[in-house]
N, C-alpha and C positions, 0 to 999 in steps of 0.2 A: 878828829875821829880816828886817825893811825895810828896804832900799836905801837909803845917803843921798840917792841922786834921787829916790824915791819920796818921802822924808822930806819934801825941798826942795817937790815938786810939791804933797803934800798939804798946808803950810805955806801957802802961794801959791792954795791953794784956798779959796772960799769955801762957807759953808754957807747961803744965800741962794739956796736950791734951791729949785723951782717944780714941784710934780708934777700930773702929771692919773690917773685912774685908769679904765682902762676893761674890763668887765665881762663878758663871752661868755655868752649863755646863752639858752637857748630858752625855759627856766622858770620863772628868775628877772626879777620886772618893779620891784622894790621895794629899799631897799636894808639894809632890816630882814630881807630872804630872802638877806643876801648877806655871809655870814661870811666868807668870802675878801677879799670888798671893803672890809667894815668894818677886820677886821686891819690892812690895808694903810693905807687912812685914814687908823685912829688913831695908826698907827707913824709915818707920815708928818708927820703933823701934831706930833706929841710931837718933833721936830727938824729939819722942813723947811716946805715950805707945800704945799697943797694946792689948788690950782689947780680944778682944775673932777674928776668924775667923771660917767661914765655907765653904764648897765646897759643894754646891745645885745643883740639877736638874733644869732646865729651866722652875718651877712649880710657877705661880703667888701664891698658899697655902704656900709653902715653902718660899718664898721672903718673902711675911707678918710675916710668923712666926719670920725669924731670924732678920728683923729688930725690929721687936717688941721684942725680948729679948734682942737683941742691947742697945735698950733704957732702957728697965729694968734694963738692967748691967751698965748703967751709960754714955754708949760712947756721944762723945761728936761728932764724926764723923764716918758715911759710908759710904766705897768704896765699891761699885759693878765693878764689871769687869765682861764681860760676857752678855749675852742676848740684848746687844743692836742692831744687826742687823736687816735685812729685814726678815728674816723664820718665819713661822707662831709660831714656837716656841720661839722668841726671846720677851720674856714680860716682860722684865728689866723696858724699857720706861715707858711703859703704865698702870704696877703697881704702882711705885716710884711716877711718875707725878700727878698720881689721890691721892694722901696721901700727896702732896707739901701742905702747907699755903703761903708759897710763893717760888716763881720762882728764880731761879739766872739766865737767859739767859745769861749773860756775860761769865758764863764758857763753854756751849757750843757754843759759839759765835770764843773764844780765842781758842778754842780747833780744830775746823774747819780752821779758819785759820793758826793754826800752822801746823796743816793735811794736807793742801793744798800747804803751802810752803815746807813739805819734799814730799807727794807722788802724788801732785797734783789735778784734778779737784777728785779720787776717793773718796776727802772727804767729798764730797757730800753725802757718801751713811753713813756719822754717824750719827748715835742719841745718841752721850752725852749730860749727863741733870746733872743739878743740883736745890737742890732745899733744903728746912727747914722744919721739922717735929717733932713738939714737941720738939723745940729750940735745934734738932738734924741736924745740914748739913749733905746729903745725896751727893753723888758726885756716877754717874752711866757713866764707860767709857767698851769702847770695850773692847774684849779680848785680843786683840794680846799683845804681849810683846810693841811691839812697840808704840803704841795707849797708854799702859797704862803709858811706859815712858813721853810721851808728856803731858799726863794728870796731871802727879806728879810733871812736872819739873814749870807746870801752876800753882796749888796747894800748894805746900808741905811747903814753906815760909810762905805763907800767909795764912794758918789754924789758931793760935792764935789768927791775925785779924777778920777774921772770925766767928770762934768761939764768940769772945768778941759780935759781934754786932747781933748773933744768941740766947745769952743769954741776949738780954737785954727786 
């Protein structure tokens, strides 16, 4: 079902991928309290590199800071997990989106209907985003374990593609 230019682009891609991981949470301070974030880690690291992580407060100061050192340190990709719900302290979204240059709607697009096919219409209540910032892909998913499973298994292949056409 791939295009032979998708074929061609992911060919031309490399896997020398650099992630950083960052954390939302009020209540989590440790990264042993942070199932979401360990997942991701270990998936990252099992076929790309992992760069730096943090475990932040639900503080739109703090989001800017650690992606702006994110990029400083070179990642080529960030995971948020965390602050994407409805609470007035959930500001994952509405930071990340406002620093997009451009949109990816298809990951929250693919990420809702995969949410919908395991726990139904509740997937209406996500706001995962994604989106490019200083030819950095940002990818912002809930926190549950589960959420962030669906996110990575959407993901985690096709970051070299990705990457490739985020640095061009």
């Amino acid at each position: 079902m791939m295009s032979e230019t998708t074929k061609e682009h992911k060919k031309g891609s490399s896997s020398d991928i650099s992630c950083t991981i960052i954390t939302l949470s009020d209540s989590r301070k440790e990264k042993a309290d942070d199932p979401s974030g360990n997942y991701m880690a270990n998936l990252i690291e099992e076929k790309y590199s992992l760069n730096s992580r943090f475990i932040i407060p639900d503080e739109k100061e703090n989001l800017l800071k650690a992606i702006d050192e994110a990029i400083e340190n070179d990642s080529d990709v960030i995971l948020t997990t965390g602050g994407t719900g409805l609470d007035k302290r959930d500001i994952t979204v509405e930071t990340v989106e406002s620093l997009f240059e451009k949109h990816l709607p298809g990951f929250g697009e693919i990420f809702r209907l995969k949410s919908y096919e395991e726990i139904g219409v509740s997937a209406i209540l996500s706001r995962a985003t994604a989106g490019v910032y200083k030819k950095t892909l940002i990818f912002s998913m809930p926190g549950s374990p589960n959420a962030v499973k669906t996110a990575m298994d959407i993901i985690i292949d096709e970051l070299p593609h990705l990457v490739h056409h985020a640095n061009k």
